[in-house]
N, C-alpha and C positions, 0 to 999 in steps of 0.2 A: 504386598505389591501395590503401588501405585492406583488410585480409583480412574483414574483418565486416561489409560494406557487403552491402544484401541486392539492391543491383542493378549490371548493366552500367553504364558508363559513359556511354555515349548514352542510355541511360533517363535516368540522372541529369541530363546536361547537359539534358532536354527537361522535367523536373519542376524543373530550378532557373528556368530560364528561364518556367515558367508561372505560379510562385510561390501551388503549389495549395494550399492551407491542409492537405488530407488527406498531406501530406508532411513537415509539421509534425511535428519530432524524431524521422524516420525516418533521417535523415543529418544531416548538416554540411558545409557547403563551406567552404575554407579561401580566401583571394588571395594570393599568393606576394606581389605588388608592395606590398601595402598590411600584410601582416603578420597580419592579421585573419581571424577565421572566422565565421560566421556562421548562423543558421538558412536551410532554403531560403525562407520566405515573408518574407526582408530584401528591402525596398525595393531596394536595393543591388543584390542581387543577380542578376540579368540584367545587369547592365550590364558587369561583369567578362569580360575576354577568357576566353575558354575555355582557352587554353595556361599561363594563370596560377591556373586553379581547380584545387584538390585539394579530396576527398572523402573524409571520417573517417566511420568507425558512428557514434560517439557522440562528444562534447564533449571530452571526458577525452581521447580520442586525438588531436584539433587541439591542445588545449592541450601535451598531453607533444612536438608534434611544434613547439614555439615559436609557435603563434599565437597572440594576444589576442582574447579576447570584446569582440563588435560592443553599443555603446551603445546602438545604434538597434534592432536586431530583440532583445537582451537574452535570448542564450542561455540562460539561467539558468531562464527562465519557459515555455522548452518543455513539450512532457507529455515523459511519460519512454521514453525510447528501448526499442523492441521489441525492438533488433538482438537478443538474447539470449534472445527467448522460447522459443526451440526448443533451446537446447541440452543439452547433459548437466544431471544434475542436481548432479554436485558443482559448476559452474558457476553455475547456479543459485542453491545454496544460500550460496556464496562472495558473489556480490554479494549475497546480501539482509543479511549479514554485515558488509560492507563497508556499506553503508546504514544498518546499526543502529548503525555507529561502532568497528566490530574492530578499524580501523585508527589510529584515533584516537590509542590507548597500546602497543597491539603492531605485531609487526613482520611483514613478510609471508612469515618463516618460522615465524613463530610460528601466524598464520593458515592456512598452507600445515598443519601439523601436525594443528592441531583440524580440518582436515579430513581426515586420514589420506593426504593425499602430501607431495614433495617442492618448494620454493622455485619451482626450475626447471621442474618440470611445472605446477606454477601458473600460470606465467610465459605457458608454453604453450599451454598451454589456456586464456590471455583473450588472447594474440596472435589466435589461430586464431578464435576465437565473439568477441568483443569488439572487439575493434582497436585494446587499450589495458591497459598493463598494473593489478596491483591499485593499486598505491601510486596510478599517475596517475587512477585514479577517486577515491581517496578523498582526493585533493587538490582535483581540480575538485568533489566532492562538497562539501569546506569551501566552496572558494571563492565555488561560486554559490548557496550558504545564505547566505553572509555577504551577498553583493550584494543578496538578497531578502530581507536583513532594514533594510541600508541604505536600500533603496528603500522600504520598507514597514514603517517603527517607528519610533518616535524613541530608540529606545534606546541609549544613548555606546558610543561604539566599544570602551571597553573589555568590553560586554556580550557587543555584538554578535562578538569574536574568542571568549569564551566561547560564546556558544553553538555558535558554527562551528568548534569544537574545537582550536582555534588553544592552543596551549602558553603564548604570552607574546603581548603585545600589540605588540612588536616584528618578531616573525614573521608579527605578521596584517599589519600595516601594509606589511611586505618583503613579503610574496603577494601583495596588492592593489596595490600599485605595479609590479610586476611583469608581472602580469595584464592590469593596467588602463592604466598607464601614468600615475596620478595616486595619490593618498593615498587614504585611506576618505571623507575630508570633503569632499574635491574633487569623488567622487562622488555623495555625499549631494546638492550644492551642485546637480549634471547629472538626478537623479533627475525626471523629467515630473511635470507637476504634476497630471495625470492619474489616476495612481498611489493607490492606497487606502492612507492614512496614519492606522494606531491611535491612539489617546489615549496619554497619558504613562503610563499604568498598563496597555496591552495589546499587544499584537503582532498586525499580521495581516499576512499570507500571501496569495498569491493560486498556486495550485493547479490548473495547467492539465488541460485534458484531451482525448483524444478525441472530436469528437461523432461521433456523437448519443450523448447522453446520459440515461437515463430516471430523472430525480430526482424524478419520481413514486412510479412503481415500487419504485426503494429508500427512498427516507423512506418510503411507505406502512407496507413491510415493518419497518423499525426502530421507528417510532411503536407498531406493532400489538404490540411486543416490549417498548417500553420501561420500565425498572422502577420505580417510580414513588419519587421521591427522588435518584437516581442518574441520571437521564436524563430530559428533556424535549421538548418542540418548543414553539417559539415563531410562532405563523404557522409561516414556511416553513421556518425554523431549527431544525436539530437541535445542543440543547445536553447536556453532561454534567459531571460531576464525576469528577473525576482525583484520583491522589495524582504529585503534582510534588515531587522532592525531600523535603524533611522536614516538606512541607506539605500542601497542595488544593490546585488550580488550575479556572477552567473555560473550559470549549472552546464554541465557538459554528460550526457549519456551517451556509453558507449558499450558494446557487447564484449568481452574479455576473449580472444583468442587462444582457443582450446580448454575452456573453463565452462561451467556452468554458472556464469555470476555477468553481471555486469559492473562497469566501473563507474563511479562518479566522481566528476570532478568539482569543486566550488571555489569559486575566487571571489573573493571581495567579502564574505561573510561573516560577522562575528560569531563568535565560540558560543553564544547561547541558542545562536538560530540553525545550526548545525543539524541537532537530532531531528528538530520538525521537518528540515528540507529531506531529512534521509528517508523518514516516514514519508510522506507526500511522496517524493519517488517511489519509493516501493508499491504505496496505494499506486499510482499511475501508468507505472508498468507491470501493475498484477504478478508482481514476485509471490506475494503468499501460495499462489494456488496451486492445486495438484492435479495436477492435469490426467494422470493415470486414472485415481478416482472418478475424475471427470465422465473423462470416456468411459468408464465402467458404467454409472448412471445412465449414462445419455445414450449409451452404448443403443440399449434395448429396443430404442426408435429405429425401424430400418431406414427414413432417411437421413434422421441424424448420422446414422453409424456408417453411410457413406463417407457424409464431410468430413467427421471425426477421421475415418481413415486419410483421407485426402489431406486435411488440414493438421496434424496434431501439432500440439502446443499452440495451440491460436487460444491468445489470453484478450482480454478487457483491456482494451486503449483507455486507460483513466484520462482525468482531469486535473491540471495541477491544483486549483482551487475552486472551491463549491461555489460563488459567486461569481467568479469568470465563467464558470461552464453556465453557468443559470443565464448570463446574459446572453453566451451567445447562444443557447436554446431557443430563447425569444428571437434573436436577429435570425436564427435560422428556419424560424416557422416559416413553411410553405414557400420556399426559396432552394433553389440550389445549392451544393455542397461550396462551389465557386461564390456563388454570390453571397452566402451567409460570410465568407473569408472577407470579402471587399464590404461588406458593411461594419466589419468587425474592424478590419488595417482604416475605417474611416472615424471610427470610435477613439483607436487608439490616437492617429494622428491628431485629433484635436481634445482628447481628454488625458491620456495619458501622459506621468512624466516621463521628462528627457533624460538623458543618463549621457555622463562624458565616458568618454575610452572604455567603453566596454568593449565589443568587438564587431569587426565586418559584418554587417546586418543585426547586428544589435542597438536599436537606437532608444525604446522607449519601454516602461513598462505598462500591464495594463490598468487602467483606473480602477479607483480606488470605487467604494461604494461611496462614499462621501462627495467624489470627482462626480460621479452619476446623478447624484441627488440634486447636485447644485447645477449643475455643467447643459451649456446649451446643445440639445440633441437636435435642434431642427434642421433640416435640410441633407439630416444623413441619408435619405433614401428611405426610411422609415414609418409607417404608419402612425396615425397620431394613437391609436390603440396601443399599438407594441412604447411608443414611448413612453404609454401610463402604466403601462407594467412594467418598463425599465425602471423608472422611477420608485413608485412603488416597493419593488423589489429592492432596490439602493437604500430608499430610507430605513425599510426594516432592517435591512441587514447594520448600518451605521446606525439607528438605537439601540442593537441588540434584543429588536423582535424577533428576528429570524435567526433561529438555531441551528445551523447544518447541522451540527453533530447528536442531535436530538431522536438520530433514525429513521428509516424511509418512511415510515407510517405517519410517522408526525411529521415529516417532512412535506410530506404532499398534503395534509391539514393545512399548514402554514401557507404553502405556494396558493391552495385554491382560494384562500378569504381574502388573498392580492388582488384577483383580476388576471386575465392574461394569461395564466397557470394552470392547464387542466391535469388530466390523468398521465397524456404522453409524457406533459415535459417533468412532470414529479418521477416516474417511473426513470427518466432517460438521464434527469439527473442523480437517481440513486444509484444506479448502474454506473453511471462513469466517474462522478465526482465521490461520492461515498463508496466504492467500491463493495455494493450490492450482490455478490453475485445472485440472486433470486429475484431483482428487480427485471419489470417487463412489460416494454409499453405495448399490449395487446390489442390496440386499437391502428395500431401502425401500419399502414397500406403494405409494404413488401415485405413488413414478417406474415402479413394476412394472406400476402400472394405466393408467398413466396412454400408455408405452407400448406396451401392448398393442394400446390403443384400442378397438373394436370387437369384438376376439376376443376378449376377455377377458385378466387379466392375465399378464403371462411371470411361467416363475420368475427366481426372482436369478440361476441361471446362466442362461438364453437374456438376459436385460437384458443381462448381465456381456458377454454373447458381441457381441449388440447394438450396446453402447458402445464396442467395438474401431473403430468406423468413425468415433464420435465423439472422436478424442485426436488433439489434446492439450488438447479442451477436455472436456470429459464433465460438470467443475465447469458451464459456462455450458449446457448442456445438459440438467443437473440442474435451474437454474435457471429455466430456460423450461418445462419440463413439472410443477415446484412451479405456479410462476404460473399455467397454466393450468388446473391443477387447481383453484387457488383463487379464481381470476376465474370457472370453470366454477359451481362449490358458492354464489359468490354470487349470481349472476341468477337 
């Protein structure tokens, strides 16, 4: 069995056979007789003798172990597998690596390197936490993009092996035959008609998730943010403007009616910028998380386990990118949630580009770090201070000093030897731009008040001391006593 798998075996055999939707991409079973693996809530599934079921953590491990993904339960469109929430953080930061596509052109000693060990300890360390080596995730990571963009695009298959980072389009054809057992078109051909199929000019996705879900709560929070030109809401849809390759593109969020997933729409984007936009969503609206888990942890604080009841599913309002959110941290120091908006829509109007015919309040995107580093910031309403750490912050990121994806710890290393950058804003941008969840700005006046309660509020180190009980999530904790502060301030 499986080293990653986060339960017994007789659990397992009792959750495949109940085909509980809350089991939903926490494993995978495999059928020896049929060759096949499957999610637990396949039809199929009960009906497999137990002597012929094996059990994988995640996808990636069935697949490296010879099974093919089942047509009917479409492993591909699971949420995304916890097995790994708990583990090291070189781990950690290793898959979200592999998900940005590290695999793509390097090799998995090249990746083993940038993160300061050895091939084989790599190797290691995702037998041990994963149940699957690097290579075979970022294999099944092509393959079941590719499939969900078959299922979900009309775009020719030569696109669709670009965007799933496939080298030549004879290699994608040999993986998907392999996999599948038919060509790409053969599948196309099986695709349910059920299925949300974009226009010839879009792509859309469908992006499962955990429930409960509170897509109230985070669009509230994003709308309340959004910069006006760069971001909108349509109805229920949160859209934005992107730079995609040597162009725009835009993104359209929406909650899927009667599903557990939301949809994404993208226009204007080429096929290799695809996967990255789908990752960045997902980080942004905290699809990975599990929220059951959640409240089980967080549960044991009695006033947590108010909110928890009152709130469930309230996730991480991410960040579409680590250096938009870095800047507007700094525009937002000791400023209103309103006014940090109106220094930001003044940023954009004179540094960002223009974009033609994108859509009704879509006019610009946000600048570049480059735009920052060069670009006249005087008279934005600005301190000359916060403009030395805009700056700052711009050049390192356009030489490739500053590393977001390097992890919170090093993260906040880098932000302090800026200027401008203390504790809050390293913690606040791990929390929403890297999607942290154990990141926690403990020195933050309404999580300090806000935990206090009645007594009045702690200082940053009793919070600090405090939130030792809440890790590994402290980010979703954060969260919940934000929200209540500001659900409190509105009645």
């Amino acid at each position: 069995m499986d080293r990653g798998l986060p339960y017994e075996r007789a659990v397992l055999e009792r959750a495949r056979r109940s085909r509980d939707a809350r089991f939903d991409g926490r494993f995978y079973l495999a059928v020896d007789s049929t060759g096949i693996y499957c999610r637990p809530i396949c039809p199929a599934a009960p009906a497999a003798l137990s002597r012929n079921v094996r059990y994988f953590a995640t996808a990636a491990g069935a697949q490296e172990a010879g099974f093919r993904p089942c047509l009917r339960c479409r492993p591909e469109s699971a949420p995304g597998t916890p097995a790994w929430s708990g583990t090291s953080a070189v781990v950690r930061r290793a898959l979200r690596l592999i998900q940005d596509g590290a695999l793509d052109e390097a090799t998995v000693p090249q990746l083993a390197a940038r993160l300061g060990l050895g091939a084989r300890q790599l190797d290691r360390l995702f037998a041990l936490h994963v149940g699957a080596s690097p290579l075979a995730l970022a294999q099944t990571r092509r393959l079941h993009f590719a499939k969900r963009l078959i299922d979900g695009s009309a775009l020719p298959m030569t696109q669709v092996a670009l965007a799933a980072g496939y080298s030549s389009l004879r290699r994608f054809n040999d993986a998907l035959r392999e996999a599948y057992g038919c060509s790409p078109r053969e599948l196309r051909r099986q695709c349910p008609s059920n299925l949300p199929r974009a226009a010839v000019d879009e792509v859309s996705l469908t992006l499962a998730y955990r429930p409960p879900y509170d897509w109230s709560r985070l669009s509230a929070f994003l709308r309340l943010r959004a910069v006006p030109g760069v971001e909108t809401f349509e109805d229920d849809a949160y859209l934005r403007v992107i730079r995609a390759g040597n162009g725009h593109a835009v993104i359209r969020v929406s909650p899927l009616a009667g599903r557990d997933a939301l949809e994404l729409r993208v226009r204007g984007a080429p096929a290799p910028a695809l996967f990255p936009i789908a990752v960045a969503i997902r980080r942004m609206f905290d699809l990975a998380a599990d929220p059951a888990q959640i409240a089980r942890d967080l549960g044991a604080d009695r006033q947590l386990s108010e909110w928890l009841r009152l709130r469930p599913g309230l996730r991480i309002p991410g960040a579409w990118d680590p250096f938009e959110c870095a800047v507007r941290a700094v525009l937002g120091q000791q400023v209103s949630v309103a006014a940090a908006r109106t220094l930001a829509s003044r940023l954009v109007q004179r540094l960002g580009e223009p974009v033609d015919a994108a859509m009704p309040g879509l006019s610009r995107s946000f600048p570049t770090p480059q735009a920052v580093a060069a670009g006249d910031l005087d008279g934005l309403g600005v301190t000359g201070s916060r403009v030395a750490a805009l700056r700052a912050l711009a050049r390192a990121v356009a030489t490739g000093r500053m590393d977001f994806g390097s992890g919170s710890e090093s993260l906040a290393a880098q932000l302090t030897t800026l200027g401008g950058f203390g504790a809050w804003s390293a913690q606040y941008i791990a929390l929403r731009a890297l999607a942290e969840p154990d990141a926690f700005p403990h020195g933050d006046l309404v999580l300090r008040r806000m935990a206090g309660g009645t007594a009045g509020p702690l200082t940053a180190r009793e919070l600090e001391r405090r939130a030792e009980s809440w890790r590994p999530w402290r980010g979703y904790a954060a969260i919940h006593l934000w929200c209540a502060a500001g659900e409190a301030q509105a009645r």
